[in-house]
CHARMM internal coordinates of N, CA and C (Angstrom, degrees):
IC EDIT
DIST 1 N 1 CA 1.4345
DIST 1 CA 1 C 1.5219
ANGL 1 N 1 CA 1 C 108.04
DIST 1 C 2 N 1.1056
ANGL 1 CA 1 C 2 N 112.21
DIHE 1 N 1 CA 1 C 2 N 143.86
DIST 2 N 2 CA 1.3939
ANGL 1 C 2 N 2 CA 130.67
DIHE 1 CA 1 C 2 N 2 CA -175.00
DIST 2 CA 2 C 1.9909
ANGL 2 N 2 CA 2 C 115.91
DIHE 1 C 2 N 2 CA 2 C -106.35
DIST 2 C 3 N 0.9083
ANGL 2 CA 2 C 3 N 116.51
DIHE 2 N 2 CA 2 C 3 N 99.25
DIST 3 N 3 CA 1.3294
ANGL 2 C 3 N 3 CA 138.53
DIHE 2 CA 2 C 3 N 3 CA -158.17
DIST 3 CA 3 C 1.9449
ANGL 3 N 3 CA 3 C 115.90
DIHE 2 C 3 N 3 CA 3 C -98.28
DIST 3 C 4 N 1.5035
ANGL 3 CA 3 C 4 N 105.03
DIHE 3 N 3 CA 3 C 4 N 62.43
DIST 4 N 4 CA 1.7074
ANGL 3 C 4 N 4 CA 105.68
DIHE 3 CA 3 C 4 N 4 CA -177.40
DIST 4 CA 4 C 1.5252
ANGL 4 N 4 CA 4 C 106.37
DIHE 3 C 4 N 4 CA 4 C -62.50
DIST 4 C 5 N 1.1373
ANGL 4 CA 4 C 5 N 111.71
DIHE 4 N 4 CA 4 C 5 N 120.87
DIST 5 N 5 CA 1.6367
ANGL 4 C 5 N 5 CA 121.54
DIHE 4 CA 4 C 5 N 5 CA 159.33
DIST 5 CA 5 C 1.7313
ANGL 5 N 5 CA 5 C 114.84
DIHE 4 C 5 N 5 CA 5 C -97.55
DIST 5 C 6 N 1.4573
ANGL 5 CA 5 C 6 N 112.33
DIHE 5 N 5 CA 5 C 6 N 90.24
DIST 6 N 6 CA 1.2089
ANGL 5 C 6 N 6 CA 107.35
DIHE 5 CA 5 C 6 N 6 CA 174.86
DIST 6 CA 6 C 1.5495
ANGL 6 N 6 CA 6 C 125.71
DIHE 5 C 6 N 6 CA 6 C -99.45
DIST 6 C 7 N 1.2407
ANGL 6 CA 6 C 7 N 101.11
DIHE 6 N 6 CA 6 C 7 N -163.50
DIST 7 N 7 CA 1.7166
ANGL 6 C 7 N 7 CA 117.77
DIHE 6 CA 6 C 7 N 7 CA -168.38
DIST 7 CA 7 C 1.6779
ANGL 7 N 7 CA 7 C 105.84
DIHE 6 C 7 N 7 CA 7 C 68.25
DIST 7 C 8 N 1.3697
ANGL 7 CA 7 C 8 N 121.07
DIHE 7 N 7 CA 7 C 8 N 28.03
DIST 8 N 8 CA 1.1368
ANGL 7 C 8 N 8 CA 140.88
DIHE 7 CA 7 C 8 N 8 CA 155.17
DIST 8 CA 8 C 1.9336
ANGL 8 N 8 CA 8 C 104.54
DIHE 7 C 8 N 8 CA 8 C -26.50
DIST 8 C 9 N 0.9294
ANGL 8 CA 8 C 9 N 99.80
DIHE 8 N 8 CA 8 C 9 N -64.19
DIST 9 N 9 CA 1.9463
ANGL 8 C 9 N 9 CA 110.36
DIHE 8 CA 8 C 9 N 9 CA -168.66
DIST 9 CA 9 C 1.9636
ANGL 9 N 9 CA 9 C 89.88
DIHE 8 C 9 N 9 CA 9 C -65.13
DIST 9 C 10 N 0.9592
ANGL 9 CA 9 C 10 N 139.42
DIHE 9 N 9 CA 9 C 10 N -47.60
DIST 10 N 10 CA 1.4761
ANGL 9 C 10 N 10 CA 162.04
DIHE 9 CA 9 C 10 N 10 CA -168.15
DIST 10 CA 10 C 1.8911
ANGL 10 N 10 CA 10 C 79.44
DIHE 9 C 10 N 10 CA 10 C -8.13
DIST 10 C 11 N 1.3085
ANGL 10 CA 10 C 11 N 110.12
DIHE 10 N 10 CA 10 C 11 N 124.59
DIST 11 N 11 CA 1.8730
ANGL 10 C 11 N 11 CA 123.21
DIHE 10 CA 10 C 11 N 11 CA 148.52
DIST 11 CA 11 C 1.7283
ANGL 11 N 11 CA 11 C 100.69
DIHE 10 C 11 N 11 CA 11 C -18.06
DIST 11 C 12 N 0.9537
ANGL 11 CA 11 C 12 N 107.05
DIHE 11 N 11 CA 11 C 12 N -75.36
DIST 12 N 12 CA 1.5777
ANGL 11 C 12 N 12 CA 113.58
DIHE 11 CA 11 C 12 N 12 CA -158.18
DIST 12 CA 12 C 1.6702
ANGL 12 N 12 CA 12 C 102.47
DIHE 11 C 12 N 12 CA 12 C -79.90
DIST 12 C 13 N 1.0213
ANGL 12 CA 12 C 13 N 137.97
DIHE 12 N 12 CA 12 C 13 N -42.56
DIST 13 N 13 CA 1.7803
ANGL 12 C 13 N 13 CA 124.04
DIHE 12 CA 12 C 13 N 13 CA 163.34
DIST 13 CA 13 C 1.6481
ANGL 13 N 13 CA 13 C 130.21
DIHE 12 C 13 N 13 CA 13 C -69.91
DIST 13 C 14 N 1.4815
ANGL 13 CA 13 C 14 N 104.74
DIHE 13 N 13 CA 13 C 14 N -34.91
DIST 14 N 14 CA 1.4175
ANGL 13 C 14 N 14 CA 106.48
DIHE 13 CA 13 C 14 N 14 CA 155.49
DIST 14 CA 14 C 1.7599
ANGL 14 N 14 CA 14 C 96.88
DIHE 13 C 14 N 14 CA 14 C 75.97
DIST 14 C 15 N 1.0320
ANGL 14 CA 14 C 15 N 156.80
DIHE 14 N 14 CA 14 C 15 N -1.70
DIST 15 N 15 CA 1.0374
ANGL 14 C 15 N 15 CA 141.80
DIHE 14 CA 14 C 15 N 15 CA -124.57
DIST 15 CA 15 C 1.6803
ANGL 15 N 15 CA 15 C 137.19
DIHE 14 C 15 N 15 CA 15 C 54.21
DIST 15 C 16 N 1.3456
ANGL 15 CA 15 C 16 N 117.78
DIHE 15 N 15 CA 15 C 16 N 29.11
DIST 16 N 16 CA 1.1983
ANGL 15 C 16 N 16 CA 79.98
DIHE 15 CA 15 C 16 N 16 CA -149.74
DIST 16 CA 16 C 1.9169
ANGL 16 N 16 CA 16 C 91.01
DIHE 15 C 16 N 16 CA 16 C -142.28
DIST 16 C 17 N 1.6256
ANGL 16 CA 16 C 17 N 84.30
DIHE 16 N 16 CA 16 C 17 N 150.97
DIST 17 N 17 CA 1.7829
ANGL 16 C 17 N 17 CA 109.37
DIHE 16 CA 16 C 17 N 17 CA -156.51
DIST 17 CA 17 C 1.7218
ANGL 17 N 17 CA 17 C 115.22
DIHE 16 C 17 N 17 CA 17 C -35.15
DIST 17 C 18 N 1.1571
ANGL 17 CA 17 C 18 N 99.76
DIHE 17 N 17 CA 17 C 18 N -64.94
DIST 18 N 18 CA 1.6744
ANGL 17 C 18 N 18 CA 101.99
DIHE 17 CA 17 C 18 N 18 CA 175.73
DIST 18 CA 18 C 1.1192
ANGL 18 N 18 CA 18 C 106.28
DIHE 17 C 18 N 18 CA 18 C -47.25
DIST 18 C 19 N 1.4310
ANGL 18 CA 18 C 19 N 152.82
DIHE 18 N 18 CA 18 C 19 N -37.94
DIST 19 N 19 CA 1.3146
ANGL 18 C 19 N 19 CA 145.44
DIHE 18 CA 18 C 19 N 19 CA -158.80
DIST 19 CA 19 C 1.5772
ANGL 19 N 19 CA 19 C 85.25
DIHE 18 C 19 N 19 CA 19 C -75.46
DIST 19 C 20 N 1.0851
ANGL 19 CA 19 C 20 N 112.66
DIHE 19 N 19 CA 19 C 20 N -71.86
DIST 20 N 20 CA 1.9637
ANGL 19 C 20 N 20 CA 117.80
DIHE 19 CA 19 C 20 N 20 CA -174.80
DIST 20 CA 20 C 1.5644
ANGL 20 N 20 CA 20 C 111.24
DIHE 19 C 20 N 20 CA 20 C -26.21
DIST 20 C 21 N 1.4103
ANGL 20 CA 20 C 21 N 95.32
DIHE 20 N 20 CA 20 C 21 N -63.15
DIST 21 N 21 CA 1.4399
ANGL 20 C 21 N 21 CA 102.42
DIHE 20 CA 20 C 21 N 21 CA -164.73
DIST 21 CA 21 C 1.6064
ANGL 21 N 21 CA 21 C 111.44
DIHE 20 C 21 N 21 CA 21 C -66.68
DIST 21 C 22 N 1.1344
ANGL 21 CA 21 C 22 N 115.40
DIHE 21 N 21 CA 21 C 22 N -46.03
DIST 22 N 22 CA 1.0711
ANGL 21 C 22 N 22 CA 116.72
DIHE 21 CA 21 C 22 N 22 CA 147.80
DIST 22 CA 22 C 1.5801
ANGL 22 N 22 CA 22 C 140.90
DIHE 21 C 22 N 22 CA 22 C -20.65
DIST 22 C 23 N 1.3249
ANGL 22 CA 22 C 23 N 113.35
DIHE 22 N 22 CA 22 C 23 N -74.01
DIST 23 N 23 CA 1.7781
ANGL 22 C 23 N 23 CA 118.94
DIHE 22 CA 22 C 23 N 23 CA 154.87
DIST 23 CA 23 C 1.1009
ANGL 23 N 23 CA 23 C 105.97
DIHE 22 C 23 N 23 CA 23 C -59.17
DIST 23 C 24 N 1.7457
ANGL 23 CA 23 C 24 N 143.33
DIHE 23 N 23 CA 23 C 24 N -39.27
DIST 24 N 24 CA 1.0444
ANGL 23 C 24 N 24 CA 112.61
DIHE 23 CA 23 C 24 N 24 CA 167.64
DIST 24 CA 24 C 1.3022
ANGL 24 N 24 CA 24 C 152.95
DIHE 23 C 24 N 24 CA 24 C -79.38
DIST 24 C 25 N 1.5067
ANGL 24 CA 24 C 25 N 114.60
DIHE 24 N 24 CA 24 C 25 N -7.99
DIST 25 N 25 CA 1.6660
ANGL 24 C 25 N 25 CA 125.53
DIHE 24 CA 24 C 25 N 25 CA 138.65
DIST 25 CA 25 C 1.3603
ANGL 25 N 25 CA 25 C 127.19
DIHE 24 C 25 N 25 CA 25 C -37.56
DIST 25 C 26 N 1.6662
ANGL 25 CA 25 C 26 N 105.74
DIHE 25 N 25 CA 25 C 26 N -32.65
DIST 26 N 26 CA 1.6673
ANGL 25 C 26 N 26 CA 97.06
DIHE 25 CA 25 C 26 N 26 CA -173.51
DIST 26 CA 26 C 1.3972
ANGL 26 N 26 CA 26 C 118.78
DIHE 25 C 26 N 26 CA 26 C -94.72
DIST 26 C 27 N 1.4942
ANGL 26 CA 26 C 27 N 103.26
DIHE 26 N 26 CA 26 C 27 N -13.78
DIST 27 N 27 CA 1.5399
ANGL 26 C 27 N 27 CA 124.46
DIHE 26 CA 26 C 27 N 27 CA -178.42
DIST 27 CA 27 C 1.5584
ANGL 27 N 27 CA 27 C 116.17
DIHE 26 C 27 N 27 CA 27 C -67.03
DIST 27 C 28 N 1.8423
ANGL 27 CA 27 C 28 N 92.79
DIHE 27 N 27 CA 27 C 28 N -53.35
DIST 28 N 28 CA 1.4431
ANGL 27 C 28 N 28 CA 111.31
DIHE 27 CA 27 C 28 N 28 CA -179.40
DIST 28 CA 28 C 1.9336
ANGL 28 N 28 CA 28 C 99.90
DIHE 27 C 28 N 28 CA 28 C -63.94
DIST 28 C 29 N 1.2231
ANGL 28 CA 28 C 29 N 114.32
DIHE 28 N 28 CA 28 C 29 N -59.65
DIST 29 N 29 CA 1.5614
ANGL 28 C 29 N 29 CA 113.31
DIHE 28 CA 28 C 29 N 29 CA -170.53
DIST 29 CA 29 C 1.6144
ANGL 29 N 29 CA 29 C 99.82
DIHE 28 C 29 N 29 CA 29 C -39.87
DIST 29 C 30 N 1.3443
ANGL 29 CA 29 C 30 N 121.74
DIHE 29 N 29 CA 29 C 30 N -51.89
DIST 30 N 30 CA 1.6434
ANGL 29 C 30 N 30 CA 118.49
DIHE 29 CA 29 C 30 N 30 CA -169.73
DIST 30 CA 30 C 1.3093
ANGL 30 N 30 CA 30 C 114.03
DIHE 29 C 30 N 30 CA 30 C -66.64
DIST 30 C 31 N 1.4940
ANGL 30 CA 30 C 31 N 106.54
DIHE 30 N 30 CA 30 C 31 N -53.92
DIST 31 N 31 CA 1.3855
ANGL 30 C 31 N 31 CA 95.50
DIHE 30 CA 30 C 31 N 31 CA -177.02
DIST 31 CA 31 C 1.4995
ANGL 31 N 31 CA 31 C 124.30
DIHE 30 C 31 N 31 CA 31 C -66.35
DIST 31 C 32 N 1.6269
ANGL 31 CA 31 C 32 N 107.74
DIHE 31 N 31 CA 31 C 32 N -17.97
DIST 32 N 32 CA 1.8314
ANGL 31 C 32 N 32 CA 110.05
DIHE 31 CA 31 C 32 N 32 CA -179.97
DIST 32 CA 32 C 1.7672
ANGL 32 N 32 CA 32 C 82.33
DIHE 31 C 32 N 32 CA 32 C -65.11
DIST 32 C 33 N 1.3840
ANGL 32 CA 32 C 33 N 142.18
DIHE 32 N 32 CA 32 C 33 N -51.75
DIST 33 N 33 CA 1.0944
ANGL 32 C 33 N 33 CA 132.28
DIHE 32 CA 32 C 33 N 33 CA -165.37
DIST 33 CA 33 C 1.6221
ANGL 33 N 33 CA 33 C 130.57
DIHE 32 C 33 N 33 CA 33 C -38.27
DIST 33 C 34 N 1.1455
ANGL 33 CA 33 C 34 N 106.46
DIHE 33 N 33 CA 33 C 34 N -41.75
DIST 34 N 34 CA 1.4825
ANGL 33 C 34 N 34 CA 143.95
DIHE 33 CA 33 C 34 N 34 CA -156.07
DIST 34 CA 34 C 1.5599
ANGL 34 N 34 CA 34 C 85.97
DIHE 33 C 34 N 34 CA 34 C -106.07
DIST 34 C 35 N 1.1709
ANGL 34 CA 34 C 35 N 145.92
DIHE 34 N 34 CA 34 C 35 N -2.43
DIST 35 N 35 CA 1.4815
ANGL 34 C 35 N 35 CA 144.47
DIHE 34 CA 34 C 35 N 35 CA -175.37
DIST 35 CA 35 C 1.2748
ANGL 35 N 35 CA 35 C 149.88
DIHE 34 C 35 N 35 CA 35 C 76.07
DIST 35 C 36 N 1.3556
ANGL 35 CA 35 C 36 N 96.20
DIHE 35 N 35 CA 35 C 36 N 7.39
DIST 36 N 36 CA 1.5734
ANGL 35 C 36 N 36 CA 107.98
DIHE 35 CA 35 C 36 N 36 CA 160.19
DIST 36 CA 36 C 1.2370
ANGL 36 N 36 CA 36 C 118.67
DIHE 35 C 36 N 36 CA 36 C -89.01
DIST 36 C 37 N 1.6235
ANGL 36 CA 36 C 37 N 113.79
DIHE 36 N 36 CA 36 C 37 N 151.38
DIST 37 N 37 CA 1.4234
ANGL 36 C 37 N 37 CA 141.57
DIHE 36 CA 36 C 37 N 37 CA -148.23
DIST 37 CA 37 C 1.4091
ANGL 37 N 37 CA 37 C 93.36
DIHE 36 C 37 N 37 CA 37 C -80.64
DIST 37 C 38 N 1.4106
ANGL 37 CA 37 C 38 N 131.17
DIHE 37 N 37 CA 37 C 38 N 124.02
DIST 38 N 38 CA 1.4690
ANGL 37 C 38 N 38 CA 119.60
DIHE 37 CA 37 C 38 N 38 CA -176.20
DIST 38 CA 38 C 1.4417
ANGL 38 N 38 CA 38 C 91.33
DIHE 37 C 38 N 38 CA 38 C -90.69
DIST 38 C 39 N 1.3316
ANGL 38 CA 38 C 39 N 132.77
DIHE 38 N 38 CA 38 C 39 N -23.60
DIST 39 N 39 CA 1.4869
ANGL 38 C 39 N 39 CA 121.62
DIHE 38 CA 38 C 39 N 39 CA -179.96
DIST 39 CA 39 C 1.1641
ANGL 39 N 39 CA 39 C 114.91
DIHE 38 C 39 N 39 CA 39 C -49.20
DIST 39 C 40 N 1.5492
ANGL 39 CA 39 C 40 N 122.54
DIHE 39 N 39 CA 39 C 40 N -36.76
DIST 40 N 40 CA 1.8051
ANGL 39 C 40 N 40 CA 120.42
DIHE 39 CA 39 C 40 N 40 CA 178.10
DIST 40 CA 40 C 0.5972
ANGL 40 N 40 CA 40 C 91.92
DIHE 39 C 40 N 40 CA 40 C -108.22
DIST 40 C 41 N 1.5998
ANGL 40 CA 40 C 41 N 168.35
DIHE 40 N 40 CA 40 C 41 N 88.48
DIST 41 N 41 CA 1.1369
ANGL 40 C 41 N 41 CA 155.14
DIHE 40 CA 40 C 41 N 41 CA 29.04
DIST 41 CA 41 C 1.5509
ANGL 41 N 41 CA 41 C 125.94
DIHE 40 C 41 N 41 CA 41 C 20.09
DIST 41 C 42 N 1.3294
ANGL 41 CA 41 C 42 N 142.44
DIHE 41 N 41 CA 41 C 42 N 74.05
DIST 42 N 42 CA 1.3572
ANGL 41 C 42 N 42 CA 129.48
DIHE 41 CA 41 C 42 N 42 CA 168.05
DIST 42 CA 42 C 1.4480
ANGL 42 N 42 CA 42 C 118.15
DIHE 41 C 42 N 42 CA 42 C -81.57
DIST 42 C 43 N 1.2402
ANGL 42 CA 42 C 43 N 147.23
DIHE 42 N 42 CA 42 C 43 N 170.30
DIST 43 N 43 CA 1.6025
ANGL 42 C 43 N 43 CA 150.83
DIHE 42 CA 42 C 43 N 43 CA -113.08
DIST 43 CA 43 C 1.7401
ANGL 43 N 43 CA 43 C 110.05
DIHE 42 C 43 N 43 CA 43 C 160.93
DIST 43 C 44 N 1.8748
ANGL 43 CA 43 C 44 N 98.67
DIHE 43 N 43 CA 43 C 44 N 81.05
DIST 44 N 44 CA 1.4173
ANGL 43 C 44 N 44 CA 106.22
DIHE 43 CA 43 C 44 N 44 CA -176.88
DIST 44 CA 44 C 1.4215
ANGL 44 N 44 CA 44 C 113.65
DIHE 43 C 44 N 44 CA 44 C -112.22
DIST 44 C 45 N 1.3383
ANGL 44 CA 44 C 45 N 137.51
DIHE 44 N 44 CA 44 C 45 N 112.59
DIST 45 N 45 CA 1.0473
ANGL 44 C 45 N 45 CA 164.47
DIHE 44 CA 44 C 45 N 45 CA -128.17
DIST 45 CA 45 C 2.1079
ANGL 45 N 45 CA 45 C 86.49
DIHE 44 C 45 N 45 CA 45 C -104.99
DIST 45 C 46 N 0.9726
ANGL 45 CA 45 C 46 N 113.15
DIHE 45 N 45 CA 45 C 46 N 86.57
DIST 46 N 46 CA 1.7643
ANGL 45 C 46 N 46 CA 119.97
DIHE 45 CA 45 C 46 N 46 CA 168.73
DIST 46 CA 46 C 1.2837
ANGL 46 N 46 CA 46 C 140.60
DIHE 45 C 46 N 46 CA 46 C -107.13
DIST 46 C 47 N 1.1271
ANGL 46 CA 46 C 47 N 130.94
DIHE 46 N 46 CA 46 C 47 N 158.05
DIST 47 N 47 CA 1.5855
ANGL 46 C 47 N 47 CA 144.03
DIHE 46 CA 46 C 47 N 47 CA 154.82
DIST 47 CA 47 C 1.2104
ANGL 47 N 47 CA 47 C 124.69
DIHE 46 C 47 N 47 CA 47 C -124.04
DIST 47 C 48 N 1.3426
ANGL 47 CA 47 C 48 N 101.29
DIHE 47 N 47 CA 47 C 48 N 96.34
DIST 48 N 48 CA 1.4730
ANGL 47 C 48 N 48 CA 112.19
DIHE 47 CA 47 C 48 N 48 CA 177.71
DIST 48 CA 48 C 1.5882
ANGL 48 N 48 CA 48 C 115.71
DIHE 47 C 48 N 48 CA 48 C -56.67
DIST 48 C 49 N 0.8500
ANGL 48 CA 48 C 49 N 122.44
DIHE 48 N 48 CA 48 C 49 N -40.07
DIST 49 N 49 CA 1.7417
ANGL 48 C 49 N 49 CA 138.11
DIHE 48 CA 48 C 49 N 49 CA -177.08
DIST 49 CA 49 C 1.4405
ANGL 49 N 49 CA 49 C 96.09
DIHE 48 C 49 N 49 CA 49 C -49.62
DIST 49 C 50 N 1.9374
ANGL 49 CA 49 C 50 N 114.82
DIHE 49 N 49 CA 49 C 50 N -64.12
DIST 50 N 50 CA 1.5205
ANGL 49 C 50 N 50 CA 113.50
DIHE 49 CA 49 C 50 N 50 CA -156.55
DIST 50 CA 50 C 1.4333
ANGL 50 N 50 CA 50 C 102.57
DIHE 49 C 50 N 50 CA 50 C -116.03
DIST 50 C 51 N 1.5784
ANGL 50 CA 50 C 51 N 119.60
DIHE 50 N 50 CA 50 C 51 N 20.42
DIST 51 N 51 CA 1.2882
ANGL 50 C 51 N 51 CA 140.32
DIHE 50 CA 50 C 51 N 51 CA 168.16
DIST 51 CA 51 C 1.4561
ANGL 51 N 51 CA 51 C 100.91
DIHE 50 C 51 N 51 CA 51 C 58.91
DIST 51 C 52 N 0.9998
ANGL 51 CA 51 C 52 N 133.15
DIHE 51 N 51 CA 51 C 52 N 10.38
DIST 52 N 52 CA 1.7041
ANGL 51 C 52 N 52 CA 140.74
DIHE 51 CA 51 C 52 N 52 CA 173.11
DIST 52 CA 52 C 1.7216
ANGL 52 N 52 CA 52 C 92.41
DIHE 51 C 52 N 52 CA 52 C -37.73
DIST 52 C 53 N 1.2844
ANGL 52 CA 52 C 53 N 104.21
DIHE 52 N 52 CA 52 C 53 N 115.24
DIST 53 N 53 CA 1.4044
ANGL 52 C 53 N 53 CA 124.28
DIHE 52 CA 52 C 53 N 53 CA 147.06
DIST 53 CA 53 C 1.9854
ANGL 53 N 53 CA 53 C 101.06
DIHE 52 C 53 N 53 CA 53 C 83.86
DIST 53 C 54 N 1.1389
ANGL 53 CA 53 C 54 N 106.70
DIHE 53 N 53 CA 53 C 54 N 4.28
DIST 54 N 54 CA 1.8153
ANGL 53 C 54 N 54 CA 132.55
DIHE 53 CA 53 C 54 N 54 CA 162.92
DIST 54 CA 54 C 1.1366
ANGL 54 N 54 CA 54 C 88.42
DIHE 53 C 54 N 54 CA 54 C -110.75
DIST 54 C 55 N 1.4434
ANGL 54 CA 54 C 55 N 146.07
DIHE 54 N 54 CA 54 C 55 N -118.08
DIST 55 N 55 CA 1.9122
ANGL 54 C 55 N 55 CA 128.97
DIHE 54 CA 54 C 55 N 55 CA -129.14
DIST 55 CA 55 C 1.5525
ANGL 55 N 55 CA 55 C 108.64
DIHE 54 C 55 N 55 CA 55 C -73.85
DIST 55 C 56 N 1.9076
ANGL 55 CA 55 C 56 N 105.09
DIHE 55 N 55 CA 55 C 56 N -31.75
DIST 56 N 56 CA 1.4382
ANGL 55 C 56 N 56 CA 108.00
DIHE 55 CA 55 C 56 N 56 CA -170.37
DIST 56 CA 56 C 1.7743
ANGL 56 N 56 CA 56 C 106.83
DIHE 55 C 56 N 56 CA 56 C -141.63
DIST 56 C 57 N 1.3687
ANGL 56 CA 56 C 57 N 101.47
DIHE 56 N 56 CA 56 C 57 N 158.10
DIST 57 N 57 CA 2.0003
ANGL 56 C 57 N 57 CA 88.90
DIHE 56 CA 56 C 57 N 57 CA -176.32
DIST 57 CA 57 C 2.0273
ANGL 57 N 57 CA 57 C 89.76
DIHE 56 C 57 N 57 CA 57 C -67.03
DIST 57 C 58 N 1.1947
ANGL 57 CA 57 C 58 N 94.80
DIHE 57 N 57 CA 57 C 58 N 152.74
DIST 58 N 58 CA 1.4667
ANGL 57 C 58 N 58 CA 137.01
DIHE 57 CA 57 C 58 N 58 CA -171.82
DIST 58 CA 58 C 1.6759
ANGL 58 N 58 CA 58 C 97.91
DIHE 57 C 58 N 58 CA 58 C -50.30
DIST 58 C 59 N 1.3501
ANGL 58 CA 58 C 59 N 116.93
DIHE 58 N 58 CA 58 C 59 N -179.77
DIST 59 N 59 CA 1.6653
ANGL 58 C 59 N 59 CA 140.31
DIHE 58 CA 58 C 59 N 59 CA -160.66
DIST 59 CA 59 C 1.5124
ANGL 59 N 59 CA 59 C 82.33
DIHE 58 C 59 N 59 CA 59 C -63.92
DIST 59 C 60 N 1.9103
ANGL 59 CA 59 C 60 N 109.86
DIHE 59 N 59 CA 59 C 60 N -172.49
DIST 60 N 60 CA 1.0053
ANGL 59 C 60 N 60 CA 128.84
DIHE 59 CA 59 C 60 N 60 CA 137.26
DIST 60 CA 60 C 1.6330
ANGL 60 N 60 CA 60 C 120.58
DIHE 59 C 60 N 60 CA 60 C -46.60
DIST 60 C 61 N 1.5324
ANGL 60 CA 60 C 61 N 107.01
DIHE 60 N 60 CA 60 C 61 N -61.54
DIST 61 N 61 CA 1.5419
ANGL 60 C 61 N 61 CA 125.88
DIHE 60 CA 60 C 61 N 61 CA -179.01
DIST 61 CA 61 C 1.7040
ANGL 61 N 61 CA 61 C 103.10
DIHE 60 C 61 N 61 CA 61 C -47.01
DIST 61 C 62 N 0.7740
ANGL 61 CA 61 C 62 N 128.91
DIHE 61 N 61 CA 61 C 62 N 5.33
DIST 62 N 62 CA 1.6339
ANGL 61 C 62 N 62 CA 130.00
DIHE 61 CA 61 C 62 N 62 CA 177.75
DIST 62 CA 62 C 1.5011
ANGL 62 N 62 CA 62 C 119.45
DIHE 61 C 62 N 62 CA 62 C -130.01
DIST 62 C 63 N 1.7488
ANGL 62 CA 62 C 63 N 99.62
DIHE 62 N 62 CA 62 C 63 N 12.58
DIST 63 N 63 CA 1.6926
ANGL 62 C 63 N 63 CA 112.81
DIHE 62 CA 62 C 63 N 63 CA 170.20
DIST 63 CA 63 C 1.9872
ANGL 63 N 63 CA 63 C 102.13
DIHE 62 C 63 N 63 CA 63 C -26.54
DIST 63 C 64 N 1.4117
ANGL 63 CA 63 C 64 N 92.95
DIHE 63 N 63 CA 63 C 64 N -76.83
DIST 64 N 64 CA 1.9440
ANGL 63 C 64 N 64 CA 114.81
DIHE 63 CA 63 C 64 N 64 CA 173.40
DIST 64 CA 64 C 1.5162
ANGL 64 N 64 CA 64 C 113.27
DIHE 63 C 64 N 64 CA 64 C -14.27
DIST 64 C 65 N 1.4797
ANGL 64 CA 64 C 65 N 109.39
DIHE 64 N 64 CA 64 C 65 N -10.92
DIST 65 N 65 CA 1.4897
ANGL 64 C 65 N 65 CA 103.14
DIHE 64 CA 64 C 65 N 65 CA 178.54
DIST 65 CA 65 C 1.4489
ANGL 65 N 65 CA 65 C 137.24
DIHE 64 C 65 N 65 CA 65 C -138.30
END
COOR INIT
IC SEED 1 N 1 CA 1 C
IC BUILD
């Protein structure tokens, strides 16, 4: 499973890693809950708005990924 975490560009996240990793601990914990395999689990860090890491790989500020 393929797992977009957006509003990446968002004022208040800025790009930036702890925010990701962060939502993505709580995402992964629920959904392993609910029964999906967190082992296939993938975790893509996005902006839907400026398509960062959808049309093209992401900013500078998203080196981390």
């Amino acid at each position: 499973m393929i797992v977009c975490i957006n509003k990446m560009d968002e004022k208040s996240v800025k790009y930036n890693e702890e925010r990701f990793v962060e939502i993505k601990k709580v995402i992964k914990k629920y959904l392993f809950t609910v029964g999906f395999n967190d082992r296939k689990m993938k975790f893509i860090p996005v902006s839907g708005w400026t398509g960062d890491n959808l049309v093209e790989k992401g900013p500078e500020e998203m080196d981390w990924y």
